[in-house]
Phi, psi and omega in degrees: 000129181258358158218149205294272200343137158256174171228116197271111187240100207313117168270119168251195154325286211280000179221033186235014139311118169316329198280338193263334150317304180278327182306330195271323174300321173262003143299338201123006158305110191255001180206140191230120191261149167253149187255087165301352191280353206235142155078141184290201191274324172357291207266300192311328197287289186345288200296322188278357186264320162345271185316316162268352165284327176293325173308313174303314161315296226270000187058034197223125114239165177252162201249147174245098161222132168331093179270111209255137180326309202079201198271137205254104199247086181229125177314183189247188217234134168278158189288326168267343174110318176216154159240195200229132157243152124342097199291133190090352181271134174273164189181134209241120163272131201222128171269341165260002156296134165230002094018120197273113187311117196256198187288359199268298194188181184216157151321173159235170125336291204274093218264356185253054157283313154357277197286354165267357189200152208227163180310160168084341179296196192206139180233131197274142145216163188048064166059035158103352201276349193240131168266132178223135215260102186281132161247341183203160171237127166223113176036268184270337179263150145255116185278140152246180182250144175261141200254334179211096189281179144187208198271099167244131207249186205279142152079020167329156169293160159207126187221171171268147182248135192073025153112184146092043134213154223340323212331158171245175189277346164229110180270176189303310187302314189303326190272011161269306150014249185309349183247345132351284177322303170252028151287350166226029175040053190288166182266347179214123154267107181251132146314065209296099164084040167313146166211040179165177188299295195326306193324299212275338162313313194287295196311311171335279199308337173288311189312320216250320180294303189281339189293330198328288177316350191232019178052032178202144175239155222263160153290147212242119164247135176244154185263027136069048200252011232206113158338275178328341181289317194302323157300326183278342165004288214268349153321324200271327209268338115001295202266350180233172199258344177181187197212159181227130184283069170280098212301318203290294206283347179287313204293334216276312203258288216232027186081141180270023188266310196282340172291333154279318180301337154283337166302283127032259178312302177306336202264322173308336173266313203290290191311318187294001205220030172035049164240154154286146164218134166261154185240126161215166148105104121086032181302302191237049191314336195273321190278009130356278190269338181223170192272013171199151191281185162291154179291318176315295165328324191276311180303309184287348178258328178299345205267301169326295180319295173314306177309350169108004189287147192313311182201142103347126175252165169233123186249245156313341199280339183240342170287329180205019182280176153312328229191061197275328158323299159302319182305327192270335142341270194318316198270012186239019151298291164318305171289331175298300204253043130292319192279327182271021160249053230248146150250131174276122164216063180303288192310327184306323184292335190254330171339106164103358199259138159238161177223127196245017170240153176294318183308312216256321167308301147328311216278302204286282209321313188290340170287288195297350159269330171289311195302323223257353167286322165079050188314182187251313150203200190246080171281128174221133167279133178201150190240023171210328161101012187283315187310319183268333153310290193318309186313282184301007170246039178244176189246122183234152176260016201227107190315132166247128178258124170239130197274131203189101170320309170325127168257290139040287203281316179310319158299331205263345179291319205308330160280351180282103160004107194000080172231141164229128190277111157264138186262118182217109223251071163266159194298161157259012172269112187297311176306297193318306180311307199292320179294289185309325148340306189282347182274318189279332189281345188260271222330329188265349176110344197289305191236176203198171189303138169097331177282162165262137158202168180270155171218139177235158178164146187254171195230140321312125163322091156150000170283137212267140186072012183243051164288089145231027171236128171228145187229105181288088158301164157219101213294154182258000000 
């Protein structure tokens, strides 16, 4: 693989044929998302047992990760199915209807809307395309005015501009969820409408409680949807193993003018703050329907890249588009060659920087002698996958193969920013390890007589976090 970005890809209708699975995997799908907003528990077990046996054919893994609904702050369902509002029409959103919603008004999902929103506010629904004016709250209803009509059909989204409201972030249906997930050890759980550390503490801990019996804990992405998140931004990131720029439901709260330059930022605190972050929402939108993308697509997914983000998504395009093969085609098209118009200012990242752990210390120096070396690559045996997360979150033209007893660690490396995770059942005697290492990279083709590459790893072998050795090689 010749490129650091991954790509993260929904598996649906239009991607859950094996054979078209495994193609997409071997295009570049380095992570494969379940949509829990989609489907039974069922269907979610099926697909992830899918997913690794087609990974497995294709000699590839792949991360698996578990997108959990969130909380459903949604109208209720028409008697037709859809209306038409009017601009200027009036219309109720009512939490005690139960009756299927004509042009006069409709149900919610979300029955504490009420209690959320005051005259004058302003209400989004179906990703911003519909406005809605609150002119009065009376005991169960909020009459509006529609201020931007169009068509709205059954269980549309709603959201508020500029935040606030209540829902919390993990519902009942999400706490069933999660013990799905991890009966089939998915690798990562993203958090739908976090809107502070506690969300993501509480998940952690349920995530980590169901995982128990199976000996695993999953990596926890919060997803960034939310106004409120944005002040709390490095509290949540703290509290999490990474972040998902989530574009759709961010832009719908806080305008679509203020998300790049939040995208921009969010990726930019997470490397500084040694998390992953995924870019989403409607990247490569068009080919849903046509076989190739817009030139607008093609900028915005090389712009993610430059800004440094970790992996890139796919949503409707591969879940339910014409051209899910193409699409991932296009997109790692796209990334290869973003990248190789990168400016590397490796040293400018360590200037003024101290490092208080050996391991972490470790981690830069072998980035920083492989750059000035002009090494072939970057190797580290590592069991928990910490060392090449440091590694990656500078920008090096120079591949890190992270070496890894762990099938565990080796999938969850699989989002990391030009990390490439290999399984290597080494010795504990460190020179025999160190040999066998050198044997499985000429054996895959990675280094050949005469390269240089670097290698990290600790003494005594197999300790999680004991990385204090680096070693300049050549092969003979």
């Amino acid at each position: 693989m010749s490129r650091a970005t991954k790509i993260v890809a929904t598996l649906g209708p239009a991607s859950s044929d094996p054979a078209l699975l495994e193609a997409m995997i071997r295009a570049g799908v380095n992570v494969v998302r379940l949509n829990f907003s989609h489907g039974k528990a069922q269907d979610h077990i099926d697909r992830a047992r899918l997913v690794r046996e087609v990974a497995a054919r294709a000699g590839r893994e792949v991360a698996i990760m578990a997108d959990l609904q969130g909380p459903k702050i949604r109208v209720g369902k028409f008697a037709e199915g859809k209306v038409m509002l009017e601009n200027g029409a009036k219309f109720v959103l009512d939490a005690s209807r139960t009756e299927p919603g004509d042009l006069q008004g409709v149900g919610l999902d979300y029955k504490e809307l009420p209690r959320d929103v005051k005259s004058g506010d302003l209400l989004l629904l179906n990703d911003g395309l519909i406005v809605l004016t609150v002119d009065a709250v009376k005991g169960e209803q909020v009459h509006t005015t529609v201020k931007i009509g169009g068509e709205l059909s059954n269980n549309k989204g709603i959201n508020k501009q500029g935040g606030g409201l209540t829902a919390p972030a993990l519902t009942g249906k999400d706490m069933e969820d999660i013990k799905t997930a991890m009966s089939f050890q998915a690798d990562y759980v993203a958090v739908s409408f976090p809107k502070n550390a506690t969300d993501m503490e509480m998940a952690r801990q349920l995530c980590n409680v169901a995982g128990a019996e199976f000996g695993h804990k999953p990596g926890m992405i919060a997803k960034i949807e939310r106004a409120e998140a944005i002040p709390r931004l490095e509290e949540i990131l703290k509290a999490s193993d990474g972040i998902m720029v989530a574009r759709g439901d961010l832009a719908v709260e806080v305008g679509n003018a203020v998300v790049p330059a939040l995208q921009k930022r969010m990726i930019k605190l997470a490397r500084l703050n040694d998390k992953v972050v995924i870019t989403a929402t409607q990247m490569m939108e068009s080919m849903i329907s046509n076989p190739v993308p817009t030139r607008a697509e093609v900028s915005d997914v090389a712009n993610a890249v430059l800004d440094g983000t970790d992996a890139v998504m796919l949503s409707a395009e591969t879940a339910a588009g014409k051209y899910p093969l193409e699409t991932v085609e296009e997109m790692a098209k796209i990334c290869a060659a973003a990248e190789n118009a990168e400016h590397v200012e490796l040293d400018a990242d360590f200037s003024g920087q101290t490092f208080s752990r050996i391991d972490q210390s470790i981690a830069m120096g072998a980035l920083f002698t492989a750059h000035h070396l002009g090494a072939k690559a970057i190797v580290a045996l590592t069991e928990s996958g910490s060392t090449v997360l440091w590694m990656s979150r500078h920008r090096v033209q120079i591949p890190i193969y992270a070496l890894t007893t762990k099938v565990s660690s080796q999938r969850k490396m699989a989002l990391y920013r030009n990390v490439r995770p290999l399984l290597l059942d080494t010795s504990a005697d460190r020179d025999t390890a160190l040999a066998e290492a050198e044997r499985h990279l000429k054996k895959r083709g990675i280094v050949e007589t005469g390269d240089v590459y670097a290698i990290t790893c600790g003494e005594p072998m197999g300790a999680p976090g004991g990385t204090n050795m680096l070693k300049i090689c050549q092969v003979s």
